[in-house]
N, C-alpha and C positions, 0 to 999 in steps of 0.2 A: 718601555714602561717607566714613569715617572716612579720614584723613591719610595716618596709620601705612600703610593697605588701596592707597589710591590709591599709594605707593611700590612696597610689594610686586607689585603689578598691571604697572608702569609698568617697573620689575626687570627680572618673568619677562618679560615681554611682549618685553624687549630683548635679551633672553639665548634666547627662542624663534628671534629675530628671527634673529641670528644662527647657528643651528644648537646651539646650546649647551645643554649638559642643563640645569634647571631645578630646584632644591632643591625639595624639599616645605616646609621651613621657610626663608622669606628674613630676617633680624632687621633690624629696623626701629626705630631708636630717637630721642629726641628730644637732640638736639645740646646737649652742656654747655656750650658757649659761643658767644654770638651771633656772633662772625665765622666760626663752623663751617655757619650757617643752621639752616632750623629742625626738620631733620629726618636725621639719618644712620644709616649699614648698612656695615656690615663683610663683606658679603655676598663681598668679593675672598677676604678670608683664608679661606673658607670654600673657594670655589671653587679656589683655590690648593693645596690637598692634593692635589688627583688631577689640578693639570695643572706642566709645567715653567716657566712663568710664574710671577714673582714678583706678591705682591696690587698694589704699585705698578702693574705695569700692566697688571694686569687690570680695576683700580680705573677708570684712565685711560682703557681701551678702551671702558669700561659707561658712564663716566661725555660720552665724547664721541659715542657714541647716542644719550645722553640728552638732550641740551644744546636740541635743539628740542619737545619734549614742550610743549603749550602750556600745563600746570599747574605748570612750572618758571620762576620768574625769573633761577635760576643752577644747574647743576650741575657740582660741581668735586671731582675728585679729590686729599685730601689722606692723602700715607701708607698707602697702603692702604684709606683709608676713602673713603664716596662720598657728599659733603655735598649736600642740599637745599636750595635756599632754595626757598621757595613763592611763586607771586603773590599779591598783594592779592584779588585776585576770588576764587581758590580760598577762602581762611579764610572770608570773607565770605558765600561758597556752604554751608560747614559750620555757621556759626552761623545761617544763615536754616532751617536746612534741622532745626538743634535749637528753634528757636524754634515751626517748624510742627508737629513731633513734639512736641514738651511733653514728657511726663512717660516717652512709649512712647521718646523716643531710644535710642538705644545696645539694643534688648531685640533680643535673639537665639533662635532656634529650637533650639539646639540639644540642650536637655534638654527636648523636647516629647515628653509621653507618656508622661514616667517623672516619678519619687519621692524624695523625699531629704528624710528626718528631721535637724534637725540640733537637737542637744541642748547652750545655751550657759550654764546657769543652775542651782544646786543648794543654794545658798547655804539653810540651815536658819529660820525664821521665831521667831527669837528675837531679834529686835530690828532697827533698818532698816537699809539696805542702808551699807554702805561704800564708798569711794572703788574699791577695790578690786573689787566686784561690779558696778558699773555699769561701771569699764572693759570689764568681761570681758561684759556687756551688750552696750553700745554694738558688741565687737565680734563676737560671736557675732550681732548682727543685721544685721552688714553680710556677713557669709558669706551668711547665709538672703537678704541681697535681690540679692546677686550671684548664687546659683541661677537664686533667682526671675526676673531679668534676662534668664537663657539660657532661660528657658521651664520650667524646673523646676515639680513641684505641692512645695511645701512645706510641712513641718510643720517647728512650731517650737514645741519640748520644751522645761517647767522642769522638773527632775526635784528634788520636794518630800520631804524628809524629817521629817516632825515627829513621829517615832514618840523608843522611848528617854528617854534618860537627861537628855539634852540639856532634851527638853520638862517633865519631871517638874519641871527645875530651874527652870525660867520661870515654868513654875505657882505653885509652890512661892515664888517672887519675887514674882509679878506679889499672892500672897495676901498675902504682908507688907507691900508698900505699902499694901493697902487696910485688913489691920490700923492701921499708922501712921498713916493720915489718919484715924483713928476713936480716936486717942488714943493706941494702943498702941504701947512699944517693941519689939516684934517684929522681930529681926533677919534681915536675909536670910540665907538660909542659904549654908552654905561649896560653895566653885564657884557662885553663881548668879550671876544679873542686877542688878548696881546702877544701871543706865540710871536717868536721871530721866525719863526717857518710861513706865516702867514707875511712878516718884512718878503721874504723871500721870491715868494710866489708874485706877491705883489710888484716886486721891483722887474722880474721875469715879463708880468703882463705891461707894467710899462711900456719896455722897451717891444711890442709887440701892436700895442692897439695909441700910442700918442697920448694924446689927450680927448682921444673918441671919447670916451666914456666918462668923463669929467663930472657929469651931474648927475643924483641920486633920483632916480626917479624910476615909472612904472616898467620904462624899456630900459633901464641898465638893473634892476634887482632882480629877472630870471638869469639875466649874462652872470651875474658873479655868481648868484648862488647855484647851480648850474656847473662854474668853472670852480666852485670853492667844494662841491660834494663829489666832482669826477677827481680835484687833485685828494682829497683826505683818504676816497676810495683806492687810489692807488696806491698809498702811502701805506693801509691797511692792510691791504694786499702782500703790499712787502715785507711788512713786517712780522707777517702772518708764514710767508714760504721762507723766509729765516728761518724759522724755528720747526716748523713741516710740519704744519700743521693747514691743511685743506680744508672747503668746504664746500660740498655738493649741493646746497640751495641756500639764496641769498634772499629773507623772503620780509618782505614790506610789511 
């Protein structure tokens, strides 16, 4: 049983006890400062609106039910609030108990049977990823395994765009370096790619096709762009299982 649970549980259970209605939400939080213990609930101020009692001592009444619970080594009312400290044995029981669970700990039922697309990735395949796309990565895949957690089926969308103007431009780049490495001043064109990763590819295709493909024209701009959106995709790919974050549909 998770901390936070055994509080809430330990709450209602005392506020049952006493004839007392029972919030559907009890708030449960972790104590900002160690002489507070390791676990507190403002669960008074709450109850305090609909009775004539101030939270001080309604704090103090929940908190003196509480005081023999045998998963408490202190319960103390301060201010309204109703501090926890925990036994030794309880934390102890929580970490054997993630140890035997591994990897299933914490997973919940609660989206069992149902679906949730979640779409965290769109970033264009014209060169690798930035600082900025793997944050927005890392955290679009922590949404998808939080689902995942409560029992959710998951999909998890890159929504790819390499149509336009964008791509014409990369082709169009990716063909001037491989001019270049073949001798030629062939400038990249205005708005393209100056990446030296695109030097790179290009100097690769060089040494691979001659001077086949020498002139820009209607049969050499599907060849590059074509060889310029399979290499950016692979690159994205890599860059992508660095860091482990996968993706179940890749959708145009």
């Amino acid at each position: 049983m998770r901390l936070e649970t055994l509080v809430r549980t330990s709450i209602a259970a005392a506020l049952a006890g006493r004839g007392a209605p029972v919030p559907v939400e009890i708030p449960v939080d972790r104590a900002a400062r160690a002489e507070h213990g390791d676990l507190t609930s403002r669960i008074a101020f709450l109850l305090a609106s609909g009775s004539s009692e101030p939270p001080p001592e309604i704090a103090a009444r929940l908190a003196a039910c509480l005081t023999d619970h045998p998963a408490f080594r202190k319960v103390e009312a301060v201010g309204g609030f109703v501090n926890f400290t925990l036994r030794p044995g309880v934390v102890q029981d929580v970490l054997r108990q993630i140890l035997d669970d591994g990897p299933g700990y914490g997973r919940a039922g609660d989206g069992a049977g149902r679906r949730v697309q979640v779409e965290f990735m769109s970033s264009n395949p014209t060169g690798p990823l930035t600082i900025g796309d793997l944050r927005q990565a890392a955290l679009g895949d922590v949404v998808a395994q939080l689902y995942a957690q409560l029992g959710w089926e998951v999909t998890r969308e890159y929504y790819l765009n390499d149509e336009g103007r964008q791509m014409d431009l990369l082709a169009r780049s990716l063909w001037a370096r491989y001019r270049q490495a073949r001798g030629s001043d062939e400038p990249i064109p205005d708005g393209g790619y100056h990446g030296e990763y695109l030097a790179t590819i290009g100097a690769e295709l060089a040494e691979v096709w001659g001077n086949a493909l020498a002139v820009w024209d209607d049969t050499t701009r599907p060849v590059f762009r074509a060889e310029a959106v399979a290499r950016m995709m692979a690159m994205i790919h890599e860059d992508l299982a660095a860091i482990g974050v996968r993706f179940d549909a890749w959708t145009k």
